[in-house]
C-alpha positions in Angstrom: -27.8 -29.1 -6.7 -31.0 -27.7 -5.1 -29.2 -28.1 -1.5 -30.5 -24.2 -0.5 -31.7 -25.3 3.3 -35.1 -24.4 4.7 -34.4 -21.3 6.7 -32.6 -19.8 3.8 -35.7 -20.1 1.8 -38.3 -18.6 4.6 -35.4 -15.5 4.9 -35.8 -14.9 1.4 -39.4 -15.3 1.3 -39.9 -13.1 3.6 -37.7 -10.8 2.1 -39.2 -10.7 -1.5 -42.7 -10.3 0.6 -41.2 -7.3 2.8 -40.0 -5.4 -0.2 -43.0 -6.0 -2.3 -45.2 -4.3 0.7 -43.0 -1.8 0.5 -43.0 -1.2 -3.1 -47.1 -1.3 -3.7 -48.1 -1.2 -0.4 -50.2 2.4 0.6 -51.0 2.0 4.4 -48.4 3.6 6.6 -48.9 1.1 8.8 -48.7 -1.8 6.3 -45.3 0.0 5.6 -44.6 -0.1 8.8 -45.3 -4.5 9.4 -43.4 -4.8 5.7 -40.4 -2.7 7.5 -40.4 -5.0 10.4 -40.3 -8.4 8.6 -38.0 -7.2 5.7 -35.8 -6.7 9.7 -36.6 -10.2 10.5 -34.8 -11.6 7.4 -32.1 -10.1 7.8 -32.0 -10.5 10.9 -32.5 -14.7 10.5 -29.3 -14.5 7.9 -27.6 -12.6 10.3 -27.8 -15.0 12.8 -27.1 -18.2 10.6 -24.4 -16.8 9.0 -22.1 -14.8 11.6 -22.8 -12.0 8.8 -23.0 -8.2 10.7 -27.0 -7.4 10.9 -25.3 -4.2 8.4 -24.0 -5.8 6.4 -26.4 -8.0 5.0 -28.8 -4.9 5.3 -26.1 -4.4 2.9 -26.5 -7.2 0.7 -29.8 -8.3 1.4 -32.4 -5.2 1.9 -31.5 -2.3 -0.7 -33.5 -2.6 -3.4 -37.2 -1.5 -4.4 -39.6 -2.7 -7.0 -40.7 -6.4 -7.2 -37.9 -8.8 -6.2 -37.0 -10.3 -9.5 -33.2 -12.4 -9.9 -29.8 -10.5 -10.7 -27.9 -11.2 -14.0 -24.6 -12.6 -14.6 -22.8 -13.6 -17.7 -19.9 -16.1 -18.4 -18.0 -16.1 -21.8 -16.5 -19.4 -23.2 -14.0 -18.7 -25.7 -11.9 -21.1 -27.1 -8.8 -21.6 -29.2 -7.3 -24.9 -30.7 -9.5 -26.8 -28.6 -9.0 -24.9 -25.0 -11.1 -22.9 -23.0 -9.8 -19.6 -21.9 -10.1 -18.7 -18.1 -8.9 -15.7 -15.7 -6.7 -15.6 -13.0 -8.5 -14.0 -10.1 -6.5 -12.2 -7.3 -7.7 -14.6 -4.5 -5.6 -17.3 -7.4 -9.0 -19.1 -8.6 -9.9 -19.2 -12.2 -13.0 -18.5 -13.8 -14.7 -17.9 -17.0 -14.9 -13.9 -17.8 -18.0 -12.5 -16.5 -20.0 -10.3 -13.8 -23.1 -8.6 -13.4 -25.1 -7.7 -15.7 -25.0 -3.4 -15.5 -28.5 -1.6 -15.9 -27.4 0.0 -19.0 -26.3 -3.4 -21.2 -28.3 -6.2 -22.7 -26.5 -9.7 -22.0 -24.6 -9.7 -25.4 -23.1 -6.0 -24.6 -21.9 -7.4 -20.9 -20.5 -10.6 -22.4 -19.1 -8.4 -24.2 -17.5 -5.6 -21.7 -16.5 -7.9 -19.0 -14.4 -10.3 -21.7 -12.7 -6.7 -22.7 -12.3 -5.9 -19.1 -10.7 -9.1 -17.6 -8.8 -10.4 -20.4 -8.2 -7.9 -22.5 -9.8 -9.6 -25.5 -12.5 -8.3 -28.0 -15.2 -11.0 -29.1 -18.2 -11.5 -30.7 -20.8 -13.1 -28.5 -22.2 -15.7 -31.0 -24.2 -18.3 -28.7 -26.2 -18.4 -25.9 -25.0 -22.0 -24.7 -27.2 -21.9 -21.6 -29.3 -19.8 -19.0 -29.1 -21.9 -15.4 -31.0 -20.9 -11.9 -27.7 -20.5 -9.9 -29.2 -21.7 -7.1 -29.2 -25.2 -8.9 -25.8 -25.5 -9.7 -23.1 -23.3 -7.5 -22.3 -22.9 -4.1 -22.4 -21.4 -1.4 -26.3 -20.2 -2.3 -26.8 -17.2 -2.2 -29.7 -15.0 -0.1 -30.8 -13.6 -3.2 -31.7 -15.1 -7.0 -29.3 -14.9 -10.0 -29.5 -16.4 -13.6 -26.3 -17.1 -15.2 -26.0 -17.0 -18.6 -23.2 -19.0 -20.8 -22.0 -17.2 -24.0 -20.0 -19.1 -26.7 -18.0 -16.0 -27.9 -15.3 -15.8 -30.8 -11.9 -13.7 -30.6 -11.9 -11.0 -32.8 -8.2 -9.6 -31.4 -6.7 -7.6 -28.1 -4.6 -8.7 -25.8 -4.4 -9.2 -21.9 -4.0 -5.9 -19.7 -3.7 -5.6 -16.0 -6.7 -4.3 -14.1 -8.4 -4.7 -10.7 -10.0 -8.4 -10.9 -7.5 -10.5 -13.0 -4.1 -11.2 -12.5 -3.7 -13.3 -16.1 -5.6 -15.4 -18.7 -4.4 -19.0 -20.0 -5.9 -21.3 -22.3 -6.5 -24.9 -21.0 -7.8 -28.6 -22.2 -11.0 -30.3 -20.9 -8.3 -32.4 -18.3 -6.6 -29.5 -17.2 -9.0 -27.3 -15.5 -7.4 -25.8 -12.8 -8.4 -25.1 -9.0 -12.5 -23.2 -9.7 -13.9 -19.9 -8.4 -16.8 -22.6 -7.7 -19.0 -19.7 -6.6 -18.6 -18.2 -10.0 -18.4 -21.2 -12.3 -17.9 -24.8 -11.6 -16.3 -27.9 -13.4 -19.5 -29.2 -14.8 -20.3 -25.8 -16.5 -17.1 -25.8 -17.8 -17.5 -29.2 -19.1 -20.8 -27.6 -20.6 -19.0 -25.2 -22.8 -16.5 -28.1 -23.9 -19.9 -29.8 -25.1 -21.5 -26.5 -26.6 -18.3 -25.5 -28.7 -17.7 -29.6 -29.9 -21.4 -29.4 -31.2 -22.4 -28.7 -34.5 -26.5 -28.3 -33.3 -26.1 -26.9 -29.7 -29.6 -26.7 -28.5 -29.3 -24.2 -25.4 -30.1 -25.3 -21.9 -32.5 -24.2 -19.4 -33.6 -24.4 -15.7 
């Protein structure tokens, strides 16, 4: 699914330029042309996407250092054959997972954000796969992010209300309900069937 049109990928060019300049960068006036076109990409997203010019300053333009892709982690845990997914407020499911926070390797936030939306503590035992997001969910996104697939094992807990899940059910391969497609789609969930089914998982790569 590498759909990302071409104007999307100039804005972010651009952008990963622009914040580069800035970063390294010692001319004030360089700073100054880096400023400039880092305000021309967001100001191209802005206009293709109805998105306030702010707002994906927001997004789009706060970070420093060397544009590198964010983190995000999705557990797949499984019992008697069914994956377990979360209830979302918006009334989507989705595999348990975020960003990956500063502080955390990927096993510790597989880890955290499993405890945090359903309640459950796990082991994180596998990586099934590590996929350019880009490539797989939609809608794309103005900036990169790696998702990374963790075949975890319940060790006990139990569901408790919080901010970003509403409940957790188990569910067969033909029963997937209604995707947060952004988040994790059926074919990635179809993935994880595959990855717990298989003795010899070899993990998967973009």
């Amino acid at each position: 699914m590498n759909n990302i049109e071409k104007w999307l990928e100039w804005a972010i060019e651009l952008q990963s330029l622009a914040q580069a300049g800035l970063t390294y960068g010692k001319d004030i006036y360089d700073k100054e042309r880096y400023e400039r076109i880092r305000d021309i990409s967001a100001e191209i997203l802005s206009h293709k996407t109805d998105i306030s010019i702010e707002k994906v300053k927001d997004l789009f333009c706060n970070e420093i250092g060397y544009q590198t892709p964010k983190l995000d982690t999705r557990a797949a845990i499984f019992e008697n054959g069914k994956i377990l997914l979360v209830k979302e407020n918006n009334g989507k499911w989705s595999l348990p997972g975020g960003w990956v926070d500063v502080n955390v390797s990927v096993k510790e936030n597989t880890i955290k954000e499993v405890k945090e939306e359903a309640g459950l503590d796990v082991s994180a035992d596998k990586i099934i796969a590590v996929q350019d997001r880009t490539k797989h969910n939609l809608p794309v996104y103005a900036y990169g992010v790696c998702k990374v697939f963790v075949l975890c094992s319940v060790l006990g807990g139990q569901f408790q209300e919080n901010i970003e899940t509403t409940e957790f059910k188990y569910f067969n391969e033909d029963e997937i309900p209604k995707l947060a497609e952004e988040k994790n789609t059926i074919e990635q969930v179809k993935m994880c069937f595959k990855a717990y089914k298989s003795e010899s998982w070899e993990t998967i790569f973009d």
